[in-house]
N, CA, C and O atoms as a Maestro MAE file, in Angstrom:
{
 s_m_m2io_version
 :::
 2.0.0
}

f_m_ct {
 s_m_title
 :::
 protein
 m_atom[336] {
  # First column is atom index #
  i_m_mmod_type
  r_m_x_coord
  r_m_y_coord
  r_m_z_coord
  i_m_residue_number
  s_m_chain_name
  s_m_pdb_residue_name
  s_m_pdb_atom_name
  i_m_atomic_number
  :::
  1 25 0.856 -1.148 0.000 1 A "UNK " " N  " 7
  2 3 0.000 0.000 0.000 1 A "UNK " " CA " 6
  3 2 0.906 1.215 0.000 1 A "UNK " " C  " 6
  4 15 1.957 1.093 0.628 1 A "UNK " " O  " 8
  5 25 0.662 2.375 -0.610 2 A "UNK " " N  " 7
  6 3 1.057 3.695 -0.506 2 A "UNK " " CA " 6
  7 2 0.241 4.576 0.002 2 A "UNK " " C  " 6
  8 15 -0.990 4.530 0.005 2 A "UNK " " O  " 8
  9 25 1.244 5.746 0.628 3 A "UNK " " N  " 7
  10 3 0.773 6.687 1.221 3 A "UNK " " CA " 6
  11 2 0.957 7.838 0.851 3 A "UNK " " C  " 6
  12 15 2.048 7.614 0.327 3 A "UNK " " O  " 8
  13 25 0.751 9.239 0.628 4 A "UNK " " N  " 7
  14 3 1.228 10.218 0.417 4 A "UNK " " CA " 6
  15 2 0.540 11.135 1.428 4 A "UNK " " C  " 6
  16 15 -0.684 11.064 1.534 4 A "UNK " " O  " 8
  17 25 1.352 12.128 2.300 5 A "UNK " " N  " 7
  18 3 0.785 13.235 2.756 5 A "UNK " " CA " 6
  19 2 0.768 14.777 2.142 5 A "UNK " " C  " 6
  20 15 1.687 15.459 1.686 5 A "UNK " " O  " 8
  21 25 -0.418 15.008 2.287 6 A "UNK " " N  " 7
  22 3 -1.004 16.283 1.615 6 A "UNK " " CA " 6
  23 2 -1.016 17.499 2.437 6 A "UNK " " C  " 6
  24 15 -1.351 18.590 1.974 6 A "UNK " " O  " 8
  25 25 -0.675 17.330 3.582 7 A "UNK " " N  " 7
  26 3 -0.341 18.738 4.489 7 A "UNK " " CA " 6
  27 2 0.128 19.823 4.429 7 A "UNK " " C  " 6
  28 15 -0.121 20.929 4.907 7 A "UNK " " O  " 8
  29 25 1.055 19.271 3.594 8 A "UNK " " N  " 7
  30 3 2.767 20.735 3.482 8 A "UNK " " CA " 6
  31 2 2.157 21.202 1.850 8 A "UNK " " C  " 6
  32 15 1.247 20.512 1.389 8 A "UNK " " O  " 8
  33 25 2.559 22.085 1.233 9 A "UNK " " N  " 7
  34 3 2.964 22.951 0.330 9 A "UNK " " CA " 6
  35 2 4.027 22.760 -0.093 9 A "UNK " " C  " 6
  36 15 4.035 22.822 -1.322 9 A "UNK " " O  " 8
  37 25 5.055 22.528 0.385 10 A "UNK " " N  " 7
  38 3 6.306 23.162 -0.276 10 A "UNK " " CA " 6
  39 2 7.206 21.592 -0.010 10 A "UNK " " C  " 6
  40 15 8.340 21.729 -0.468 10 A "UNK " " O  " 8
  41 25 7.019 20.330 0.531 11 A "UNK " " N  " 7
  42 3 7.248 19.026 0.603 11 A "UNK " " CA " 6
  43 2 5.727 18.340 0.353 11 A "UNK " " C  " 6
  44 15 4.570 18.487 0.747 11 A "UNK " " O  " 8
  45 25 6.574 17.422 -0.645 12 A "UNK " " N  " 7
  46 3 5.914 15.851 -1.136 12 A "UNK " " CA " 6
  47 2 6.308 14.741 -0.931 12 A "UNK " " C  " 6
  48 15 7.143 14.166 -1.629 12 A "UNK " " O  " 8
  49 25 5.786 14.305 0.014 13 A "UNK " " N  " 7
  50 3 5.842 12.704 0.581 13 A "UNK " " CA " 6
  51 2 5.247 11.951 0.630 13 A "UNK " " C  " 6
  52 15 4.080 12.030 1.014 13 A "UNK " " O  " 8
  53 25 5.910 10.740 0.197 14 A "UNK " " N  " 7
  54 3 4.748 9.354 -0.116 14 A "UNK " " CA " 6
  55 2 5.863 8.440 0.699 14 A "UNK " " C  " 6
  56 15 7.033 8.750 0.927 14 A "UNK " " O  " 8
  57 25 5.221 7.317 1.046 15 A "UNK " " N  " 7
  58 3 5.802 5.942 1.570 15 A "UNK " " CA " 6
  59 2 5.383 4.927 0.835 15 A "UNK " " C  " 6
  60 15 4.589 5.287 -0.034 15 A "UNK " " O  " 8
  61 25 5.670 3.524 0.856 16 A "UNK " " N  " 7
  62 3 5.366 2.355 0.594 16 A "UNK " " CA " 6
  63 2 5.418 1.649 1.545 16 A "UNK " " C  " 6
  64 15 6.385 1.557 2.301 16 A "UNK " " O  " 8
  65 25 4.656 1.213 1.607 17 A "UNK " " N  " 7
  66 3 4.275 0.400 3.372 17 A "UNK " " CA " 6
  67 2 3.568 -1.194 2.930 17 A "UNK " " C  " 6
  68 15 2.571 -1.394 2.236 17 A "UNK " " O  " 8
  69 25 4.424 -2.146 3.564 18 A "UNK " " N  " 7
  70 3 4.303 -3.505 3.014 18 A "UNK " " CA " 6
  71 2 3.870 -4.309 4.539 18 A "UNK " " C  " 6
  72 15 4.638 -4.187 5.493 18 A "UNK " " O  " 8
  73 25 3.096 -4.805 4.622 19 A "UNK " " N  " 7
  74 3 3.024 -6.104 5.564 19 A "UNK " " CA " 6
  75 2 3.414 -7.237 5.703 19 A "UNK " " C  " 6
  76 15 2.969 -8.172 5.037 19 A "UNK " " O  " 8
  77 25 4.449 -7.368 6.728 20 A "UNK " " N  " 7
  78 3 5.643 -7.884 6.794 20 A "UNK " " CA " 6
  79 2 5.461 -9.331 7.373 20 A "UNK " " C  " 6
  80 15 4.429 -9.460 8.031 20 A "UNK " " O  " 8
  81 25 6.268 -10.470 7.260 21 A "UNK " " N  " 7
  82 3 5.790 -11.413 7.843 21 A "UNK " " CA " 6
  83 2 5.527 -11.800 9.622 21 A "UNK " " C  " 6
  84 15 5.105 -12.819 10.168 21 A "UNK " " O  " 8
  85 25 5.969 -10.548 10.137 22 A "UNK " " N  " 7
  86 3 5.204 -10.913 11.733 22 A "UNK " " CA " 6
  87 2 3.992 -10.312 11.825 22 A "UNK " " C  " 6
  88 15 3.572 -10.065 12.956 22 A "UNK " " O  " 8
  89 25 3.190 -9.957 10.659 23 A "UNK " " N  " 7
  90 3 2.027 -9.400 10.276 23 A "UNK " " CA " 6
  91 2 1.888 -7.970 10.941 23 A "UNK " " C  " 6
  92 15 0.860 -7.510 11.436 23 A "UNK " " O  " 8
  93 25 3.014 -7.414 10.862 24 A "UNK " " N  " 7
  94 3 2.810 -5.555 11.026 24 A "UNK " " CA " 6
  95 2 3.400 -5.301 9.780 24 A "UNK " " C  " 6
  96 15 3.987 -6.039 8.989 24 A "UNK " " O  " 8
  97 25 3.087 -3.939 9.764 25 A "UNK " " N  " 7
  98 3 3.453 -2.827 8.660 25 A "UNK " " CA " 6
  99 2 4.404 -1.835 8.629 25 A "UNK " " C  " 6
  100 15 4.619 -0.895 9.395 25 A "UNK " " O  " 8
  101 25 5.051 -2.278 7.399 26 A "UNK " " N  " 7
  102 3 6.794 -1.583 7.866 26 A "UNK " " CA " 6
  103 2 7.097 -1.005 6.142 26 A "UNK " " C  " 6
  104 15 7.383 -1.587 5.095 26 A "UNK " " O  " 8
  105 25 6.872 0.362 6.506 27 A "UNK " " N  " 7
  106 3 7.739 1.385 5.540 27 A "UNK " " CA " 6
  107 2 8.764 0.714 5.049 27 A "UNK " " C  " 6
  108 15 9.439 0.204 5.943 27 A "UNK " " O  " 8
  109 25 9.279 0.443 3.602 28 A "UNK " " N  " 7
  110 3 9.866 0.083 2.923 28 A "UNK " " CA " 6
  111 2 10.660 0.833 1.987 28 A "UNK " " C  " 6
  112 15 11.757 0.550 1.505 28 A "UNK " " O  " 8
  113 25 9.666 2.187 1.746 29 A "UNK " " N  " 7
  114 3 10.506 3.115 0.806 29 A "UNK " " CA " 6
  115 2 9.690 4.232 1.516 29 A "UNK " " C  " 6
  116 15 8.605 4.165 2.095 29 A "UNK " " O  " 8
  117 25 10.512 5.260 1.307 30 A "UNK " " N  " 7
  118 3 10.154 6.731 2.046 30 A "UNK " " CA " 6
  119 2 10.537 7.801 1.184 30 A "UNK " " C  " 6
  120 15 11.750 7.997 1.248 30 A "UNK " " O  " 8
  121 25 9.902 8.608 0.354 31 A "UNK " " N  " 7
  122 3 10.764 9.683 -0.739 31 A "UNK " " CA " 6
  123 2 10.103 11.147 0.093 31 A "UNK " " C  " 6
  124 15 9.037 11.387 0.660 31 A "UNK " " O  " 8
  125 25 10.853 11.615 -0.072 32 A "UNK " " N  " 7
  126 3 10.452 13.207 0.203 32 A "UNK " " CA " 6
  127 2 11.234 14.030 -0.574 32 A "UNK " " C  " 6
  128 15 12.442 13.867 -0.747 32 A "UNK " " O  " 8
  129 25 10.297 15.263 -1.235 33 A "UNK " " N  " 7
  130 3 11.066 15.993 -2.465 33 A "UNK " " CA " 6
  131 2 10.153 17.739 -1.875 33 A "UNK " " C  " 6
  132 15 8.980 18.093 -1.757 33 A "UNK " " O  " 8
  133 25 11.608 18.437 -1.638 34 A "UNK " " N  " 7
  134 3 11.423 19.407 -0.902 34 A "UNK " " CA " 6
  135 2 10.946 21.053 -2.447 34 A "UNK " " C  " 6
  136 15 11.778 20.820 -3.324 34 A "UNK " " O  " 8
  137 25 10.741 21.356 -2.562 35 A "UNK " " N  " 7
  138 3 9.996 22.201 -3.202 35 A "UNK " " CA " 6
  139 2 10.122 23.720 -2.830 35 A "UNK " " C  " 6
  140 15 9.755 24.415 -3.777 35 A "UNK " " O  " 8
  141 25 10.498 24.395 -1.823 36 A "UNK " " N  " 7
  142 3 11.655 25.505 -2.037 36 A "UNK " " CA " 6
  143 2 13.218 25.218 -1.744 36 A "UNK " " C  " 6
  144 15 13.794 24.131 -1.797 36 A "UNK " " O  " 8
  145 25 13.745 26.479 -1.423 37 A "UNK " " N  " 7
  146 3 15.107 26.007 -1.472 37 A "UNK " " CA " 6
  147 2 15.437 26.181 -0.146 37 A "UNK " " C  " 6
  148 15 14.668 26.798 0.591 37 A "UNK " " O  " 8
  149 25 16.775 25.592 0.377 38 A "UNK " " N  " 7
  150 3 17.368 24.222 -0.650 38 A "UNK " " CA " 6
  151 2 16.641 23.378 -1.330 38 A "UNK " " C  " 6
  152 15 16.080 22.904 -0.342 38 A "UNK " " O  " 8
  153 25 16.100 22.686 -2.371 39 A "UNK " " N  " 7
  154 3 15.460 21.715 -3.350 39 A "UNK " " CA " 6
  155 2 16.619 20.355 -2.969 39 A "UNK " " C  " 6
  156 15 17.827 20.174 -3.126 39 A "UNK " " O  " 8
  157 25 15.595 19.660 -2.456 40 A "UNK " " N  " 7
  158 3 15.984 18.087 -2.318 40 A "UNK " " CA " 6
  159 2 15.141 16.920 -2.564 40 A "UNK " " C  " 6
  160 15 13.922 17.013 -2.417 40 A "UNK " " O  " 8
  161 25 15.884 15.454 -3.052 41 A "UNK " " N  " 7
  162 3 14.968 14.723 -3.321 41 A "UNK " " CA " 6
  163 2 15.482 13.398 -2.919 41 A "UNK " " C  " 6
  164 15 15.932 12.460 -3.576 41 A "UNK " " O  " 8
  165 25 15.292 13.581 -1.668 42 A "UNK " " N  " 7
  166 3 15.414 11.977 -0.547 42 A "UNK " " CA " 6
  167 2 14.533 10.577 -0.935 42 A "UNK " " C  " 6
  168 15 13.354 10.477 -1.275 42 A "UNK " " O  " 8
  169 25 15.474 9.639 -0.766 43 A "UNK " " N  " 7
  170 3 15.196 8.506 -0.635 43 A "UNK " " CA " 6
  171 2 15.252 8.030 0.412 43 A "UNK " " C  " 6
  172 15 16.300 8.416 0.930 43 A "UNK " " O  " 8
  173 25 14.411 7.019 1.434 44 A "UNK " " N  " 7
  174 3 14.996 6.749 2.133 44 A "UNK " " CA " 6
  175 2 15.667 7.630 3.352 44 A "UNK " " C  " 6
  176 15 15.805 6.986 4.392 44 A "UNK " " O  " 8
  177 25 16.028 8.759 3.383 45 A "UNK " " N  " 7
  178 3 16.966 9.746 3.924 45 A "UNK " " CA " 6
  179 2 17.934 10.419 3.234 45 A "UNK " " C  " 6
  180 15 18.350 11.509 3.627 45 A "UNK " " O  " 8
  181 25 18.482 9.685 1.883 46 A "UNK " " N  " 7
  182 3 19.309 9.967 1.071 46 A "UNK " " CA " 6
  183 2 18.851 10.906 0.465 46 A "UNK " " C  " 6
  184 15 17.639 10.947 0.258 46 A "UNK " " O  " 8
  185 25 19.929 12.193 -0.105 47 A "UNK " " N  " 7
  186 3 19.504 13.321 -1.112 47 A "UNK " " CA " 6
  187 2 20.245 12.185 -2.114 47 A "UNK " " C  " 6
  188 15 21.321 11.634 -1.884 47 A "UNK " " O  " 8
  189 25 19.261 11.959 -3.445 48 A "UNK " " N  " 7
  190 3 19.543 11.277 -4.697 48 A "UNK " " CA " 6
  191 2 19.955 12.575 -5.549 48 A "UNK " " C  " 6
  192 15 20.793 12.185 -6.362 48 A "UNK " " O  " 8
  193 25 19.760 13.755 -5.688 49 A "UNK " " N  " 7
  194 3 19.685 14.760 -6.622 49 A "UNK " " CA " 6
  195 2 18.439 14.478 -7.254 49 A "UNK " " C  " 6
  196 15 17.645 13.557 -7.062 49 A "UNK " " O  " 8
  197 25 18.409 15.710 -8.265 50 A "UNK " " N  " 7
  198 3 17.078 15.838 -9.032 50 A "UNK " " CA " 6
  199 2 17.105 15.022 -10.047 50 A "UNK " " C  " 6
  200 15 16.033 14.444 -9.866 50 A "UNK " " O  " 8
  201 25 17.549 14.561 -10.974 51 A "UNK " " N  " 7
  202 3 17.950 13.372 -12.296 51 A "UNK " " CA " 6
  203 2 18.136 12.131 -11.280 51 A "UNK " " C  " 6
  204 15 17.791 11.172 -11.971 51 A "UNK " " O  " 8
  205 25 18.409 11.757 -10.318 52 A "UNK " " N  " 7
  206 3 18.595 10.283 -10.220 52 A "UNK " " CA " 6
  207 2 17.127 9.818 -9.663 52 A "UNK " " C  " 6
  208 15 16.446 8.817 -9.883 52 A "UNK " " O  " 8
  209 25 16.962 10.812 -8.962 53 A "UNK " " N  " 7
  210 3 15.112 11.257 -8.552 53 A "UNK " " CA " 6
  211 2 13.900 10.693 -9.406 53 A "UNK " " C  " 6
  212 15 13.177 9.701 -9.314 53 A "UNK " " O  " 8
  213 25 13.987 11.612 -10.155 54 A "UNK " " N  " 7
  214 3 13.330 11.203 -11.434 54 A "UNK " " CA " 6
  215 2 13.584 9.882 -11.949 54 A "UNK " " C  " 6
  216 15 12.651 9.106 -12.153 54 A "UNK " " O  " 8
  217 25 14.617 9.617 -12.143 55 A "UNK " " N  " 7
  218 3 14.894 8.201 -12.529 55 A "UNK " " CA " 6
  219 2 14.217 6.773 -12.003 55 A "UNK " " C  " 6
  220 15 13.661 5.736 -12.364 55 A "UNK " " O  " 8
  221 25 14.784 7.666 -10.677 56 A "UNK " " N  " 7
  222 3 14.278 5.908 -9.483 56 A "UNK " " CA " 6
  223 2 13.008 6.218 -9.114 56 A "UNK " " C  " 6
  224 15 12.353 5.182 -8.999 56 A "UNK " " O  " 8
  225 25 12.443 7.093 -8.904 57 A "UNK " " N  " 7
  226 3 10.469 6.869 -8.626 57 A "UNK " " CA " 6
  227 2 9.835 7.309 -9.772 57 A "UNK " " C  " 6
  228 15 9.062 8.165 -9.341 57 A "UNK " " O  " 8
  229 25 9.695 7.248 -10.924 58 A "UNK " " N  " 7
  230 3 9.267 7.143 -12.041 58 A "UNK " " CA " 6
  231 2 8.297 6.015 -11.916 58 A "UNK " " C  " 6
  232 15 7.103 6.316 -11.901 58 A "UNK " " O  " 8
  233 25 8.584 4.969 -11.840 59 A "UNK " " N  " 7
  234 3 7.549 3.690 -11.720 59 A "UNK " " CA " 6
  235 2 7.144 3.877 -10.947 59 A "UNK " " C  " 6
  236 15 5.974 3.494 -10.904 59 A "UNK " " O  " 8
  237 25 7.689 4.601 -9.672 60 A "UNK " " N  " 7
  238 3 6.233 4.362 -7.948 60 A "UNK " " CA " 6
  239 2 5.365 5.482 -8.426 60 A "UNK " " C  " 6
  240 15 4.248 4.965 -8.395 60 A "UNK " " O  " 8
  241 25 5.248 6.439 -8.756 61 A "UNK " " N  " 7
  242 3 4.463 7.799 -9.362 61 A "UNK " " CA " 6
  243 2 3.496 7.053 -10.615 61 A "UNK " " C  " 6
  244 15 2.300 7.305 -10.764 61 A "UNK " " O  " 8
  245 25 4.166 6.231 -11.344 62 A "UNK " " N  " 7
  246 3 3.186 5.538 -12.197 62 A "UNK " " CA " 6
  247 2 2.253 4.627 -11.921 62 A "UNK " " C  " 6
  248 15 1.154 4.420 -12.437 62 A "UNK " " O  " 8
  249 25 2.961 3.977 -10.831 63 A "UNK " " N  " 7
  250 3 2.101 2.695 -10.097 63 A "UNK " " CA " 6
  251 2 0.626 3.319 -9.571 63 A "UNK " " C  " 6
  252 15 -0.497 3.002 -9.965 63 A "UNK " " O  " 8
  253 25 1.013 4.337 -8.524 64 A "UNK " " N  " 7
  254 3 0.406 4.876 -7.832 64 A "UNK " " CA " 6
  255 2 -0.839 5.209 -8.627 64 A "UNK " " C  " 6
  256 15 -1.904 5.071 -8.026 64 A "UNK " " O  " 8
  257 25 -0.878 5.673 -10.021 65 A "UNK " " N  " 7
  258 3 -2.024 6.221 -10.672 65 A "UNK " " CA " 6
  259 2 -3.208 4.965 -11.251 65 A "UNK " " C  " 6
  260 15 -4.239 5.123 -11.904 65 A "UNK " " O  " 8
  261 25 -2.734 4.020 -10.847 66 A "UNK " " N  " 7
  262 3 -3.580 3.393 -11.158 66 A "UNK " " CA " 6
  263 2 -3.990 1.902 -10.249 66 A "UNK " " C  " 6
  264 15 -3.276 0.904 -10.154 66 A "UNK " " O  " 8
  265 25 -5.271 2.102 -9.677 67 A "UNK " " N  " 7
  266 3 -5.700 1.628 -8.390 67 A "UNK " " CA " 6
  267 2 -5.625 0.166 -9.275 67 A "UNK " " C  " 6
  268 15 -5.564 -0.003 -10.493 67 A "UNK " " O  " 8
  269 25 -5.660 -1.030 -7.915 68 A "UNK " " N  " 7
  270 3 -5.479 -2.471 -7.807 68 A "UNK " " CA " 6
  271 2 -7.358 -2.568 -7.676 68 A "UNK " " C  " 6
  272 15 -8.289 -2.146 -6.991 68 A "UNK " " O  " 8
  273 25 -7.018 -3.572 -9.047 69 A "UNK " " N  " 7
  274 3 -9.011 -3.947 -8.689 69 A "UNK " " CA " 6
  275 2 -8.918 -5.039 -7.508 69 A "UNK " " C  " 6
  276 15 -8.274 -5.978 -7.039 69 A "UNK " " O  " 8
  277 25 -10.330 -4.000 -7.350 70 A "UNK " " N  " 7
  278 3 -10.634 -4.786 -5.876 70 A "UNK " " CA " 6
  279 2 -11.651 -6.150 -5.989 70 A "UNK " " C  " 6
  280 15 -12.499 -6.153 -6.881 70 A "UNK " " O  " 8
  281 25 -11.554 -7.163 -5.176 71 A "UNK " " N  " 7
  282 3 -12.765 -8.218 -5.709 71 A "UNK " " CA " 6
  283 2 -13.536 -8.586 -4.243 71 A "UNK " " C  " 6
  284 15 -13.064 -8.492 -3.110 71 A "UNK " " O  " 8
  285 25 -14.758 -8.995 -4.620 72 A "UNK " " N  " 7
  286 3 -15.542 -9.529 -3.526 72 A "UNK " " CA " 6
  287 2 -15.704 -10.879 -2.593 72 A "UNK " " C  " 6
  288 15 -15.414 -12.063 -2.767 72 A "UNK " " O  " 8
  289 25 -16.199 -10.266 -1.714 73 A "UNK " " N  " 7
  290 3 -15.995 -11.913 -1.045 73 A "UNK " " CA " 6
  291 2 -16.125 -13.200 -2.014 73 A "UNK " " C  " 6
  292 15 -15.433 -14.209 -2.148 73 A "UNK " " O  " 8
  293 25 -17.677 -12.591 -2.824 74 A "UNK " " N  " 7
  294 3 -17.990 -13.372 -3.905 74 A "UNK " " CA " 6
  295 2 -17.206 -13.737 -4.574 74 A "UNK " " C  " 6
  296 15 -17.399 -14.921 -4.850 74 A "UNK " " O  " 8
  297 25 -16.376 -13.342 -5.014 75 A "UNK " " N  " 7
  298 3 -15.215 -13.067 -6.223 75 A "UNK " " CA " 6
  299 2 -14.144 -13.776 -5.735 75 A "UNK " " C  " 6
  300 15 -13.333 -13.959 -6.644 75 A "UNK " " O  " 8
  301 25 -13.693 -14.389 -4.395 76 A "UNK " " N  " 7
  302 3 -12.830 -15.332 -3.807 76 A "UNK " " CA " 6
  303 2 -13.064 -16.130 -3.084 76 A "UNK " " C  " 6
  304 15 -12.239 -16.783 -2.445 76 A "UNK " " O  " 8
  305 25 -14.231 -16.226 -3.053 77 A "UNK " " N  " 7
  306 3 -14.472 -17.380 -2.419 77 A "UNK " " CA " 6
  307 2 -15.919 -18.126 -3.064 77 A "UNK " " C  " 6
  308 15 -16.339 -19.206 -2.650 77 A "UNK " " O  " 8
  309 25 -16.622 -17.262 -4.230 78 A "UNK " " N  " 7
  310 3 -17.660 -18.033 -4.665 78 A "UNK " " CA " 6
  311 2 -18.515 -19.173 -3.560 78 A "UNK " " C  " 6
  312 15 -19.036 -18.899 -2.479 78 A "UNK " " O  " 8
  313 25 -18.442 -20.505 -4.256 79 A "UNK " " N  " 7
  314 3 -19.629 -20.976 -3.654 79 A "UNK " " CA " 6
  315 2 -19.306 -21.780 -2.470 79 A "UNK " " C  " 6
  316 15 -19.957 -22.684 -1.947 79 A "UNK " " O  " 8
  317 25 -18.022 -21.206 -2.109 80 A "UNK " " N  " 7
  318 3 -17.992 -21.509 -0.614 80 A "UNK " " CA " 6
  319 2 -18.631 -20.554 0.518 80 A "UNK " " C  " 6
  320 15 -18.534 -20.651 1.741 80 A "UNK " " O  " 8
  321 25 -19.137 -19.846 -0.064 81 A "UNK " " N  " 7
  322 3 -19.466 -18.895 0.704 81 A "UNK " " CA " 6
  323 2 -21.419 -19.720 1.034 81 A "UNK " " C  " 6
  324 15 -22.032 -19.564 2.090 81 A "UNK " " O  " 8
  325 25 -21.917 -20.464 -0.108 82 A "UNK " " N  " 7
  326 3 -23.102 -20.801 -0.211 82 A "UNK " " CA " 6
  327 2 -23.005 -22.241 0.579 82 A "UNK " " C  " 6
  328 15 -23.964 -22.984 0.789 82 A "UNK " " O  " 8
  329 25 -22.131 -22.392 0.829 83 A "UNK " " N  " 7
  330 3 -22.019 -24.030 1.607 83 A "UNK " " CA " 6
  331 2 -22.625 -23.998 3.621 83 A "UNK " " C  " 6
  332 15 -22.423 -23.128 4.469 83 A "UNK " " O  " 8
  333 25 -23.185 -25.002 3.703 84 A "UNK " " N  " 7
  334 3 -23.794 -24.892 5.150 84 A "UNK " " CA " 6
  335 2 -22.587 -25.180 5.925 84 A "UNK " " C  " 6
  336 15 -22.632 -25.194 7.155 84 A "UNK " " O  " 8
  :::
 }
 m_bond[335] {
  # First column is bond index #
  i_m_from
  i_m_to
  i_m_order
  :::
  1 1 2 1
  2 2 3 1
  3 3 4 2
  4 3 5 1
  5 5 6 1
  6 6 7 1
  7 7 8 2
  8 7 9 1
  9 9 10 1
  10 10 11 1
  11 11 12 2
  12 11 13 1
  13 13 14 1
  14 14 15 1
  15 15 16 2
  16 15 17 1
  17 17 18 1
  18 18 19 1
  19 19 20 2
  20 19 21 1
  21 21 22 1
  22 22 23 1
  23 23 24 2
  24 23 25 1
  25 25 26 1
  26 26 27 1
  27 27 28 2
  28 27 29 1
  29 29 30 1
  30 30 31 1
  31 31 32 2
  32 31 33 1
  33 33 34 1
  34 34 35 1
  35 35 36 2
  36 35 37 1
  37 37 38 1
  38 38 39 1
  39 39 40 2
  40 39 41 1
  41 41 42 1
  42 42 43 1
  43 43 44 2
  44 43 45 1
  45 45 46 1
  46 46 47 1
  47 47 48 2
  48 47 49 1
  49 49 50 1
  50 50 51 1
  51 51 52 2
  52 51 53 1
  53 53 54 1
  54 54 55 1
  55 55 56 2
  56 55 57 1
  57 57 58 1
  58 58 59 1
  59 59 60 2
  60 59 61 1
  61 61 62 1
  62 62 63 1
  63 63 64 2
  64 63 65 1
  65 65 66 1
  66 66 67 1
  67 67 68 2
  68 67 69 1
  69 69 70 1
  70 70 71 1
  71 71 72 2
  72 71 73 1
  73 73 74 1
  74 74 75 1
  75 75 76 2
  76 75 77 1
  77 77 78 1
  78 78 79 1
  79 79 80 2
  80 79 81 1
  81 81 82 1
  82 82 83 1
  83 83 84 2
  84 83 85 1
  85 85 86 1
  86 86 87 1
  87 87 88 2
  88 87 89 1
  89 89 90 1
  90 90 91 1
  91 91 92 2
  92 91 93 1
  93 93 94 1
  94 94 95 1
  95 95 96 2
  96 95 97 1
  97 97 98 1
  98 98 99 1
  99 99 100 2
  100 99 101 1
  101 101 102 1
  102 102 103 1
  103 103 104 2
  104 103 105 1
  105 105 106 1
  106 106 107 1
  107 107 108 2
  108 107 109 1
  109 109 110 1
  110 110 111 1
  111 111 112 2
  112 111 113 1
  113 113 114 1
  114 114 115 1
  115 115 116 2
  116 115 117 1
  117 117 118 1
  118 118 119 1
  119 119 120 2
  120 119 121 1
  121 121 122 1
  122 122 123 1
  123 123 124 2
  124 123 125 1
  125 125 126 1
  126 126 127 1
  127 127 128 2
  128 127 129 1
  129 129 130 1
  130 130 131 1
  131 131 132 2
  132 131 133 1
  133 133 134 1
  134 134 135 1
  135 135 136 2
  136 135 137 1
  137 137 138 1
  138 138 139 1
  139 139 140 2
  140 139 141 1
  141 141 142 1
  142 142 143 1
  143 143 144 2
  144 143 145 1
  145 145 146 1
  146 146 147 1
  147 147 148 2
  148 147 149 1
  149 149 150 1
  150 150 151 1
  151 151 152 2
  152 151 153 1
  153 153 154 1
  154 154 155 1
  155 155 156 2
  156 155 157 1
  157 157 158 1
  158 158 159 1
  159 159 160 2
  160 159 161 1
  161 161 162 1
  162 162 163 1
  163 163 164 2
  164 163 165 1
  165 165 166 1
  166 166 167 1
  167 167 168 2
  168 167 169 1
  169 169 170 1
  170 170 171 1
  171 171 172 2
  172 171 173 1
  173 173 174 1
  174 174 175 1
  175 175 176 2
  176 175 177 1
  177 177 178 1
  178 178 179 1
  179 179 180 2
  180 179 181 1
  181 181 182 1
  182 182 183 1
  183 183 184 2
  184 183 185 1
  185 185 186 1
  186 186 187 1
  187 187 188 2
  188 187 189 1
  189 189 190 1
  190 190 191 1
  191 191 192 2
  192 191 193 1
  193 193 194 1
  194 194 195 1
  195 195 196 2
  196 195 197 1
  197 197 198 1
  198 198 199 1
  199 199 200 2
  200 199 201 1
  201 201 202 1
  202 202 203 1
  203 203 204 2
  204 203 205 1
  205 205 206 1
  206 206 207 1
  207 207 208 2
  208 207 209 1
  209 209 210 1
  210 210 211 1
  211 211 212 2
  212 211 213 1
  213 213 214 1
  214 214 215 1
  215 215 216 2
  216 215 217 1
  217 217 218 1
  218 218 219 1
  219 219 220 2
  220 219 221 1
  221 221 222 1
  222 222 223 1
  223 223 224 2
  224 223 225 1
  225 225 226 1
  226 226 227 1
  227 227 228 2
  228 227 229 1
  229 229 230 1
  230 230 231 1
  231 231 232 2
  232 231 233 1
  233 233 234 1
  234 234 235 1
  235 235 236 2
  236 235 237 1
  237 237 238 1
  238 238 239 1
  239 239 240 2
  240 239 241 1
  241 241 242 1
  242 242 243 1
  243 243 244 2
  244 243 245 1
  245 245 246 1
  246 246 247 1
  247 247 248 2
  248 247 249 1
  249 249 250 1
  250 250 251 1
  251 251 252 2
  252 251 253 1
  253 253 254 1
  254 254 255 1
  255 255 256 2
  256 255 257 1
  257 257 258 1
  258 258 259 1
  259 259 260 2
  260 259 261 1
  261 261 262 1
  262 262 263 1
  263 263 264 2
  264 263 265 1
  265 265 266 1
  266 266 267 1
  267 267 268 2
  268 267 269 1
  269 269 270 1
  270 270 271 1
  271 271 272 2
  272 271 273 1
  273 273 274 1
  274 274 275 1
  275 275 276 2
  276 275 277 1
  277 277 278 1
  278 278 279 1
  279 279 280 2
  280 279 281 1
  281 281 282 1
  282 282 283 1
  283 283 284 2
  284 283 285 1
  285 285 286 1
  286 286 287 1
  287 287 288 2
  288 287 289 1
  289 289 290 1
  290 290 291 1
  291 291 292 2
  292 291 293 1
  293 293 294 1
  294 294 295 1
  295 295 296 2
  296 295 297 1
  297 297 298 1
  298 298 299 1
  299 299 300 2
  300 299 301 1
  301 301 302 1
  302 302 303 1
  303 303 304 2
  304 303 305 1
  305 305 306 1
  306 306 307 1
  307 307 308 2
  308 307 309 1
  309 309 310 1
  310 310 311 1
  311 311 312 2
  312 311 313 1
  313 313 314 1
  314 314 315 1
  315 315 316 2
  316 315 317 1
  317 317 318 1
  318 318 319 1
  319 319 320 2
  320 319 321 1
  321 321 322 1
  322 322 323 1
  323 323 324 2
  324 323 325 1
  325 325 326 1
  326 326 327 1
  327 327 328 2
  328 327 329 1
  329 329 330 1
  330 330 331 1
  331 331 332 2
  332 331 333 1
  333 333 334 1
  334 334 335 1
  335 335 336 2
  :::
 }
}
């Protein structure tokens, strides 16, 4: 799942947050891209610069635009769901 917070103006931040096998949820990727100056574009914590930036979240910015179909109980479990 991703996150992005919409609070700030002048920083853009999103996470990727995965559920991990002791079944909690643990940030995996963290970008923040600062929008006055100084202008920075963290990974992780890392300043990548602006070109390597672009480079490496290109696909999470793309991912992001397009939602995971969702299915119904119906839809996974069919006619077990109709069983006594």
């Amino acid at each position: 799942m991703w996150e992005h917070d919409v609070q700030h103006a002048w920083v853009k931040r999103s996470w990727y947050v995965v559920l991990n096998s002791d079944g909690g949820w643990e940030t995996v990727l963290e970008l923040e891209r600062g929008y006055t100056e100084p202008y920075y574009y963290d990974i992780n914590g890392v300043d990548v610069g602006k070109e390597k930036w672009e480079e490496l979240t290109a696909s999470f910015y793309e991912a992001t635009e397009h939602e995971i179909p969702t299915k119904t109980l119906t839809d996974v479990f069919g006619e077990l769901l109709e069983a006594n």
